[in-house]
C-alpha positions as CSV (number, residue, x, y, z in Angstrom):
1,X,28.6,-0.4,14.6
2,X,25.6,2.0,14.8
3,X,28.1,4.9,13.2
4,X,28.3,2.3,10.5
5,X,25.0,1.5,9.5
6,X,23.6,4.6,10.1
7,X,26.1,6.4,7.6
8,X,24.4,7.9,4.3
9,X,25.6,5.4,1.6
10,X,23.9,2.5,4.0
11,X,20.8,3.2,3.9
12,X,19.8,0.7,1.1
13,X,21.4,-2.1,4.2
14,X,19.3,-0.5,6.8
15,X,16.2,-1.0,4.7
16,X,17.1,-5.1,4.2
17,X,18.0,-5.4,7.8
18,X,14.2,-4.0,8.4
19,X,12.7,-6.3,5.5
20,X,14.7,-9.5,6.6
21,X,13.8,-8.8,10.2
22,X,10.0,-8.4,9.5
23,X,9.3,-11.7,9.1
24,X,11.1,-13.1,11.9
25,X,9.8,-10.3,14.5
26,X,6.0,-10.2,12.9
27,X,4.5,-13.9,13.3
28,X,6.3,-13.2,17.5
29,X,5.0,-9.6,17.9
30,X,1.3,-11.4,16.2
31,X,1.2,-13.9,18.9
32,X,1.9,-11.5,21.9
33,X,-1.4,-9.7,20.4
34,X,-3.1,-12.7,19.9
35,X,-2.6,-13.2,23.7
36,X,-3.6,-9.6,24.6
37,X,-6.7,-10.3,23.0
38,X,-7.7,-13.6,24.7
39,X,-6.7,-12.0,27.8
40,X,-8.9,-8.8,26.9
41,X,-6.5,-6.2,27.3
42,X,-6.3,-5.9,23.4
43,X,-9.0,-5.2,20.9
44,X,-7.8,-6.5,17.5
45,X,-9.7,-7.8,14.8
46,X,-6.2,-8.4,13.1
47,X,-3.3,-9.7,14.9
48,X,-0.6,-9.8,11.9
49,X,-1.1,-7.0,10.6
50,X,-1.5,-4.8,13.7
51,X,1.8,-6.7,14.4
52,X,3.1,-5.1,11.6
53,X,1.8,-1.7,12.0
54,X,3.1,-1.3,15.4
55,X,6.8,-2.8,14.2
56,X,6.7,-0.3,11.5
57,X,5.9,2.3,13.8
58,X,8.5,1.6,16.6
59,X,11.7,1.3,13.5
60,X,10.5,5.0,13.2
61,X,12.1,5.6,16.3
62,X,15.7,4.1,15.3
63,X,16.8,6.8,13.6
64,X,16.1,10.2,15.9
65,X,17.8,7.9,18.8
66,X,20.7,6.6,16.5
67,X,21.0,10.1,15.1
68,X,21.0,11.8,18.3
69,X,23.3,9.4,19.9
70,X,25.7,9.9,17.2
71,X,26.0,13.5,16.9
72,X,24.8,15.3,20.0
73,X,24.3,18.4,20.3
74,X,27.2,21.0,21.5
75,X,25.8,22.1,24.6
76,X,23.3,21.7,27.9
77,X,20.5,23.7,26.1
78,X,20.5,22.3,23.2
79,X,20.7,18.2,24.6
80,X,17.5,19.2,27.0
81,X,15.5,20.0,24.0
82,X,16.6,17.0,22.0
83,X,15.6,14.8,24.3
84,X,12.5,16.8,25.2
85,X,11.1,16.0,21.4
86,X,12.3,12.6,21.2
87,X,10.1,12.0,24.8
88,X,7.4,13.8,22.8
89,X,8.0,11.2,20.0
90,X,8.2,8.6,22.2
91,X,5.0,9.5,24.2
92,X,3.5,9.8,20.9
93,X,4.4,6.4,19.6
94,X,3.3,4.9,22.8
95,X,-0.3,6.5,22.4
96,X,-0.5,5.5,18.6
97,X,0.5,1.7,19.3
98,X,-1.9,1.6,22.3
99,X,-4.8,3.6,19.7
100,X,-3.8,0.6,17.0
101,X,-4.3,-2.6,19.7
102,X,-7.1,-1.4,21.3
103,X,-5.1,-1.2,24.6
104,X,-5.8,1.5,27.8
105,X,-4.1,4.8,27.6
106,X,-0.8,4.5,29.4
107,X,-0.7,1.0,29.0
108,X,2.2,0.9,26.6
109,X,5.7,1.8,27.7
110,X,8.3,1.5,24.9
111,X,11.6,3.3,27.1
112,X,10.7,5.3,30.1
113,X,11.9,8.6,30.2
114,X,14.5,8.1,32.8
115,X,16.2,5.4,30.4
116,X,16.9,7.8,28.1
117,X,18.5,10.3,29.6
118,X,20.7,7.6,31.0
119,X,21.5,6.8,27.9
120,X,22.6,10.5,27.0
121,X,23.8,11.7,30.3
């Protein structure tokens, strides 16, 4: 299914998929931070659309994992350092959504490292 939607000429489907999922995900993703807040491990003037943001930012991530999953690379070397820069991205997502809702560094986990790589090995 993922070779599928991730082809070239469906790209105009992965884009509604996104937009039709949006509002179904956002008011659920708004009411987890809404909670964060009350509970004072978020600082967020504005649920929704940090809601949003962080969504946004986390479909970002699809498409390195998709592509990579579909067409690793040819040998050891060359897998190590694909998955060292998607950890990078990863890491670096994690930071960015913690920076967006106010939360402590290294309070957001998205996929640990050690998921990945079992998802690759």
């Amino acid at each position: 299914m993922m070779g599928v939607i991730y082809r070239d000429e469906n790209t105009v489907l992965r884009m509604k998929i996104t937009e039709a999922m949006m509002p179904i995900v956002v008011p659920q993703l708004a009411s987890i931070v809404r909670q964060g807040v009350a509970e004072g491990v978020y600082s967020v003037e504005y649920p929704e659309e940090c809601a949003e943001i962080v969504l946004e930012m986390t479909q970002g991530l699809a498409s390195p994992i998709a592509k990579l999953l579909l067409h690793p690379p040819g040998n050891g070397e060359t897998m190590e350092a694909a998955l060292q820069t998607l950890e990078r991205r990863l890491r670096a997502c994690e930071r960015s959504i913690e920076r967006v809702l106010g939360a402590a560094e290294g309070s957001i986990s998205l996929l640990p490292s050690e998921q990945l790589r079992i998802w690759f090995a």
